[in-house]
C-alpha positions in Angstrom: 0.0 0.0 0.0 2.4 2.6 -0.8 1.3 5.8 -2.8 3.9 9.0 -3.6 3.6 12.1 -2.2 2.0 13.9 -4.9 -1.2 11.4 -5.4 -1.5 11.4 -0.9 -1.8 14.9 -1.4 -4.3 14.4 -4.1 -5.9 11.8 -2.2 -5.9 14.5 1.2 -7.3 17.2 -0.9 -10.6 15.0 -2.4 -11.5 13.8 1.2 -11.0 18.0 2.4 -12.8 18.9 -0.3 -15.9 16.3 0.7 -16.1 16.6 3.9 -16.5 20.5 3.7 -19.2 20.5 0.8 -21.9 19.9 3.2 -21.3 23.2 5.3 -20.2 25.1 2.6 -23.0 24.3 0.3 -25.6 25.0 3.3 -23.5 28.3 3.4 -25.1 28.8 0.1 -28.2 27.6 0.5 -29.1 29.8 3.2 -28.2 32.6 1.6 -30.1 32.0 -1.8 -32.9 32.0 1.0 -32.2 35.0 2.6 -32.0 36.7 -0.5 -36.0 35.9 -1.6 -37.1 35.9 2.3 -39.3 38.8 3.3 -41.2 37.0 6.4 -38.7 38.5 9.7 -39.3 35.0 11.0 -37.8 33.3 8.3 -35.3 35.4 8.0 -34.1 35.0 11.7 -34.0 31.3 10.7 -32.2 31.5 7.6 -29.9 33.8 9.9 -29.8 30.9 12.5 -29.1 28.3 9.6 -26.1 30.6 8.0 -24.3 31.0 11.5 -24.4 26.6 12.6 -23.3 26.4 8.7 -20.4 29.0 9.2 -19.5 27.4 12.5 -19.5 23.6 11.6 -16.9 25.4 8.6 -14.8 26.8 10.8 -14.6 24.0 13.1 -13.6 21.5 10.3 -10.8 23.7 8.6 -9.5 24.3 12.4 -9.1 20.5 12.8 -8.2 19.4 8.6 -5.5 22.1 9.4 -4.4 20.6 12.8 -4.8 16.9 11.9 -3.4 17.0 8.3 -1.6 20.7 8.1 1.3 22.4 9.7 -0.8 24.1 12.8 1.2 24.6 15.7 4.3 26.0 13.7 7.6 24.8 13.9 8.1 23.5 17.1 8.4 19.8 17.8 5.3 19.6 20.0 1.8 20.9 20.8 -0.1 21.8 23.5 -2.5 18.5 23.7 -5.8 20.7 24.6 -5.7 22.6 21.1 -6.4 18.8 19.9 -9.1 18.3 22.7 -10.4 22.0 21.6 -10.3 20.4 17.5 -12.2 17.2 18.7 -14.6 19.1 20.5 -15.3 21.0 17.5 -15.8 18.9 15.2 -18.0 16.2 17.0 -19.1 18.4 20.0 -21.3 20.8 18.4 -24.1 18.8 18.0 -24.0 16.5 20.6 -23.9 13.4 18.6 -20.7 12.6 19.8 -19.8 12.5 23.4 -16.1 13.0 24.3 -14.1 11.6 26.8 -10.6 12.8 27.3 -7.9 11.0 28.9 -4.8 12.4 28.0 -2.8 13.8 30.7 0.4 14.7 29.4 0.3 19.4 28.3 2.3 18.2 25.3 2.8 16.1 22.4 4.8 15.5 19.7 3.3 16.9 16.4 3.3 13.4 14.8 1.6 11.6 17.8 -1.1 14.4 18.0 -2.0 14.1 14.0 -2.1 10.2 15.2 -4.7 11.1 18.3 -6.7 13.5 15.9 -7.1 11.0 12.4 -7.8 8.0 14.6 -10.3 9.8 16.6 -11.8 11.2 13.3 -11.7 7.7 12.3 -13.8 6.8 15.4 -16.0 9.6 15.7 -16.9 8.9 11.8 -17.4 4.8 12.2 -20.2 5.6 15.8 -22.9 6.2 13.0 -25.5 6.6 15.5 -23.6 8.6 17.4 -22.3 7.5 21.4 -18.9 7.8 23.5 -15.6 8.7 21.9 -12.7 8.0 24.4 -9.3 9.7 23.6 -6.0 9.0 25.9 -2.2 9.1 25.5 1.1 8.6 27.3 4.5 8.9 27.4 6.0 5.5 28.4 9.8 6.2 28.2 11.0 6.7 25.0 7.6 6.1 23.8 3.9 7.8 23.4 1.1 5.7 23.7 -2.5 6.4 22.0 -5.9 4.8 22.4 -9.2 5.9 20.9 -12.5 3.8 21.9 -15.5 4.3 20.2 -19.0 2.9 21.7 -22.3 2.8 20.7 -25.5 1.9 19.2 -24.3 1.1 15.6 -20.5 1.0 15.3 -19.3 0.7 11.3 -15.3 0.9 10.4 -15.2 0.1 6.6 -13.1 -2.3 5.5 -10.8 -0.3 3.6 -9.9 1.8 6.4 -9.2 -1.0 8.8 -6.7 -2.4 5.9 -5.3 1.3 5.7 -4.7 0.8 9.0 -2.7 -3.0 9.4 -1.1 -2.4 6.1 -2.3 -6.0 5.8 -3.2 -5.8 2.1 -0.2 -4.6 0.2 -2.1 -4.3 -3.2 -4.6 -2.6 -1.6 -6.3 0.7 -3.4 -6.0 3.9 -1.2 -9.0 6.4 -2.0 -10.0 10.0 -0.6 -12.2 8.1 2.0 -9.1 6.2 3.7 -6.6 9.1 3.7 -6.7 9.6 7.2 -5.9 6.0 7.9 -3.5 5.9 5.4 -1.8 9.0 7.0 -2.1 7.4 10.6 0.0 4.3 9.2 2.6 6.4 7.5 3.1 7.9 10.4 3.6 5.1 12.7 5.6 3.8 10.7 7.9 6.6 11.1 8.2 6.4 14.1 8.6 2.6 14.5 5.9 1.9 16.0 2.4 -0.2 15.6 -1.0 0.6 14.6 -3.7 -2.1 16.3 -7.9 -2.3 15.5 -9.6 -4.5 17.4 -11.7 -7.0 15.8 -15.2 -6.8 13.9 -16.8 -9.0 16.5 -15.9 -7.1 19.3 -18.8 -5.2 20.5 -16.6 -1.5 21.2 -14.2 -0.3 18.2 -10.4 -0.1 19.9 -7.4 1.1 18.1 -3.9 1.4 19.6 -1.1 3.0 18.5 2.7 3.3 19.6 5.2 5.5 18.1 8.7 7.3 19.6 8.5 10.7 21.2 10.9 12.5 18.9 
């Protein structure tokens, strides 16, 4: 499953550019609305539409940038609430996601936090029905530990994300939809480390993750 950088990037981009057509194209919506609404009660609605559209945009770009981009700036590590704060965001808002966080450690390595954040989008995405996201990390010596739990009523991890994941399919297609997994591996990798999903039957979704604290 190896890919260049050019076609990841390609790959990156098509999954950005999907996940943000939904808010973006309410964005639109709402004013096409506005523009043809006279009714003041409509128009507070249309108002009240426009701004959850604007936030739920805002929150994505701020965790796509943190989880796939260069936020934080050049240092080596970042302050491990920004990625609670990007979480929060993104599933928070409308309370279909509950978050648990269990990380105790002020700072991470940049690669173990884009880890945390694309196997917790991973998790947050697969609880389709919505339910209890669990987030935690560590440093065990020269090591950082990561574990994401995802519980609910209906839990669905495709099966081209969990092979992203193992890298247990070597022929394996990546597309837009597994970038994050894809990433998650790469990056692992990396580091020297493991990536482990726990299996179908299980009745939670687990993944693991161990990587060096550079």
């Amino acid at each position: 499953m190896t890919i260049s950088a050019v076609d990841f990037a390609s790959l990156l981009c098509s999954r950005l550019c999907h996940d943000l057509l939904s808010p973006v194209g309410a964005l639109n919506n709402g004013l096409e609305l506005l523009a043809d609404e006279h009714d003041p009660e409509m128009r507070a609605r249309c108002l009240e539409l426009l701004s959850d559209s604007a936030k739920a945009s805002a929150n994505k770009l701020k965790f796509f940038r943190l989880a796939f981009g260069a936020a934080g700036g050049f240092g080596e590590t970042i302050d491990s609430r920004e990625a609670r704060a990007a979480i929060e965001g993104l599933f928070g808002e409308n309370h279909r996601v509950k978050l648990g966080w269990l990380v105790e450690e002020p700072f991470l390595p940049k690669s173990a936090i884009k880890v945390l954040l694309n196997l917790a989008l991973i998790g947050g995405d697969a609880l389709v029905r919505g339910g209890q996201l669990d987030v935690g990390a560590e440093s065990v010596g020269d090591q950082i530990e990561i574990v994401v739990r995802a519980d609910g009523a209906r839990i669905v991890l495709d099966t081209e994300l969990r092979t992203a994941l193992t890298g247990s399919d070597e022929d394996a297609v990546v597309t837009p939809r597994a970038a994050a997994a894809h990433l998650v591996r790469a990056l692992v990798a990396e580091g020297e480390g493991s990536v482990q999903v726990s299996d179908p039957e299980e009745p939670v979704l687990l993944f693991g993750a161990t990587l060096k604290a550079q």
